[in-house]
C-alpha positions in Angstrom: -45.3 -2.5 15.2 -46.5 -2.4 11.4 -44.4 -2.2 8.3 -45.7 1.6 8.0 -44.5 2.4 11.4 -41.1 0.8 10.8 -40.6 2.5 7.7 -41.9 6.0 9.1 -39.4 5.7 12.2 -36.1 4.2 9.6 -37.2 7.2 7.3 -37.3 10.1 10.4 -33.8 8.4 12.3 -32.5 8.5 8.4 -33.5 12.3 8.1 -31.7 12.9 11.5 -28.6 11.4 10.9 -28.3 13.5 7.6 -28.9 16.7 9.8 -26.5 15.8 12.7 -23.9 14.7 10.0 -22.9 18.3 9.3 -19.2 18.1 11.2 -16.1 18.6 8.9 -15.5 15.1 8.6 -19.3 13.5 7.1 -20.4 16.9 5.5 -17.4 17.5 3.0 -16.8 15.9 -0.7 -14.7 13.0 -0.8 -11.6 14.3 -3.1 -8.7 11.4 -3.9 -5.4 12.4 -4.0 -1.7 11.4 -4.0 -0.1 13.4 -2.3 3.3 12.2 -1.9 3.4 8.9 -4.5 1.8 10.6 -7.7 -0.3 8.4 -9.6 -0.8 6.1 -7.2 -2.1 4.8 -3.8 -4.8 7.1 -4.0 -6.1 8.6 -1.0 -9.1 11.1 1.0 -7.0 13.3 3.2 -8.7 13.7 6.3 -7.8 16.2 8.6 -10.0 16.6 11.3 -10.7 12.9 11.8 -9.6 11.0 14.6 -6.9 8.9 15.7 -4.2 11.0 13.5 -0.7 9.9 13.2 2.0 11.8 15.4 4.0 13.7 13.3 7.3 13.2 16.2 6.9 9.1 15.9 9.1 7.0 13.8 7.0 4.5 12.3 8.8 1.1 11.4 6.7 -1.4 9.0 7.2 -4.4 7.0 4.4 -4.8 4.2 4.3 -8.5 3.3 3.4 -8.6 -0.3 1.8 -11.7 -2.0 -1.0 -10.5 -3.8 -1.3 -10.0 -7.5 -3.3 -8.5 -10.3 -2.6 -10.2 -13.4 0.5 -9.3 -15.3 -1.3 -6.2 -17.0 -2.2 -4.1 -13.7 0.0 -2.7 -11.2 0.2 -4.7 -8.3 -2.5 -4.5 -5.7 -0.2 -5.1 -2.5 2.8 -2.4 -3.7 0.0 0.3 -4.5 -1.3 -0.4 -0.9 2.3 0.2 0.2 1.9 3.8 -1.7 -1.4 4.1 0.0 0.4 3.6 3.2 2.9 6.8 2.5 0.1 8.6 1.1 -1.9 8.4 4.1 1.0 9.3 6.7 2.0 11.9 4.5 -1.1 13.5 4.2 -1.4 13.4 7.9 1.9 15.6 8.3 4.6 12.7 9.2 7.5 13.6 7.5 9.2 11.0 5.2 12.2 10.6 7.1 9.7 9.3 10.0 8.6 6.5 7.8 10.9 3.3 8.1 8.8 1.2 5.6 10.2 -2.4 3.8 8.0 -4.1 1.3 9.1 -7.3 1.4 7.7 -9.3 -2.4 7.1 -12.9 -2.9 4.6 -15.5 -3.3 2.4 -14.5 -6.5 3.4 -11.1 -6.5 7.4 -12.2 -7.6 7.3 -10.9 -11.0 5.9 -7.8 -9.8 10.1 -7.1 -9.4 11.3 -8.1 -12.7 12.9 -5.4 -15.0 11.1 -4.3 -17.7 12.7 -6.2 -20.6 12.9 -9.4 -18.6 8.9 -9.0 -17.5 8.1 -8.5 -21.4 10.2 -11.6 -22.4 8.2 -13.3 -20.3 5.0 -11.9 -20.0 4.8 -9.8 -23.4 3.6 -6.7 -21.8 5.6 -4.2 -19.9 6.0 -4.4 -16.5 3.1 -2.1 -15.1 5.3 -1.8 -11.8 8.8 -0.3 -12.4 7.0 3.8 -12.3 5.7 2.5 -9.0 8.6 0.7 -7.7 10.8 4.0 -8.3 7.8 6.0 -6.6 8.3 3.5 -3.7 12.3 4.5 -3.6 11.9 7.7 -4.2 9.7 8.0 -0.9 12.2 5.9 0.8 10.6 2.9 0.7 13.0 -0.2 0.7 11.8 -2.6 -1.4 13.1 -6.4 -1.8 12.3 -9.7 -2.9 12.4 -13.2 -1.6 15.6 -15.0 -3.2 13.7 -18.1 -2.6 11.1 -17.0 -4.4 13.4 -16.4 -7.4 14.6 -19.5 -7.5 11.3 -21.6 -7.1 9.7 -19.2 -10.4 13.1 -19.9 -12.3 13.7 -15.9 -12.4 17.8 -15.2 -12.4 19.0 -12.7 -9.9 19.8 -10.3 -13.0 16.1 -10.2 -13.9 15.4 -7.9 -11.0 14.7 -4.6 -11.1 18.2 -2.7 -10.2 16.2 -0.9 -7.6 14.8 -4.4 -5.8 17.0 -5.9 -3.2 17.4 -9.6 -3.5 17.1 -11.3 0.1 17.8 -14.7 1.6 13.5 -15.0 2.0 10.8 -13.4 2.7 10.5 -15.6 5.9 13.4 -14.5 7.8 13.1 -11.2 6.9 9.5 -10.6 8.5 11.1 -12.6 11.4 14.5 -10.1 11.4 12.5 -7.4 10.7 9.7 -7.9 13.3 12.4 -8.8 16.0 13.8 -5.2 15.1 10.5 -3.8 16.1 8.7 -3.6 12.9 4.6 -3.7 12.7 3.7 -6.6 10.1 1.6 -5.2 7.8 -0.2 -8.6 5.1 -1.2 -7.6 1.8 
């Protein structure tokens, strides 16, 4: 086959697709939203795609957050975690369905600190605390590896007043997956 040919025969399956495409799902506008955790975890709602979440199910997960973003930004793995709602919400499962525990440590530890704490040490404010009381608000437990505490020198009363301190983040995947929890690593 020549280049011409193979280009002529890309271009005409190209020009198909963009006429079968024309279902609710490929032919609309993508629009983000947030619809349950303003201002964050950004979303597309999506409707009439597949594999939609059952609105009857209880759905019990564990994020395991470690990542960071520098001390500036909001932290990539608890905005994931408001993705998470955002998504499940916009499919129709009620909040009280959602059994969610972000569970912080690693680099993401000062992601918990209060604000006055995380500009001692940092000098900016703590991008997460808005986010954090988003989390709550949804009903998102959120806690932090004591272990992890200890090993970056931060005292118990540096947390933020709505972060649970824990024993580690280790035995509380464990606890938490043994109690039938989906793992979700971020």
């Amino acid at each position: 086959m020549t280049k011409g040919l193979i280009a002529a025969f890309v271009a005409a399956l190209l020009a198909l697709l963009g006429t079968v495409q024309s279902d609710g799902v490929h032919a609309q506008e993508w629009k983000w939203t947030n619809p349950t955790i303003e201002g964050f975890g950004a979303i597309v709602s999506l409707p009439e795609s597949g594999m939609q979440p059952d609105r009857n199910t209880d759905y019990k997960v564990v994020f395991n957050v470690t990542t960071t973003a520098g001390q500036d930004k909001v932290n990539p793995g608890l905005d994931r975690v408001a993705r998470t709602v955002n998504l499940f919400s916009s499919a129709g499962v009620p909040l009280s369905r959602l059994r969610f525990i972000a569970v912080v440590h690693g680099p993401a530890t000062p992601s918990i600190l209060d604000d006055a704490h995380y500009r001692e040490k940092f000098g900016v404010e703590n991008p997460n605390i808005a986010l954090i009381s988003a989390l709550e608000k949804a009903g998102v437990k959120v806690v932090v590896c004591g272990q992890a505490l200890a090993h970056n020198k931060f005292p118990g009363d540096w947390v933020n007043p709505q972060v649970e301190i824990t024993l580690a983040a280790v035995t509380d995947i464990i606890m938490l997956q043994q109690r039938g929890y989906v793992l979700v690593p971020l």
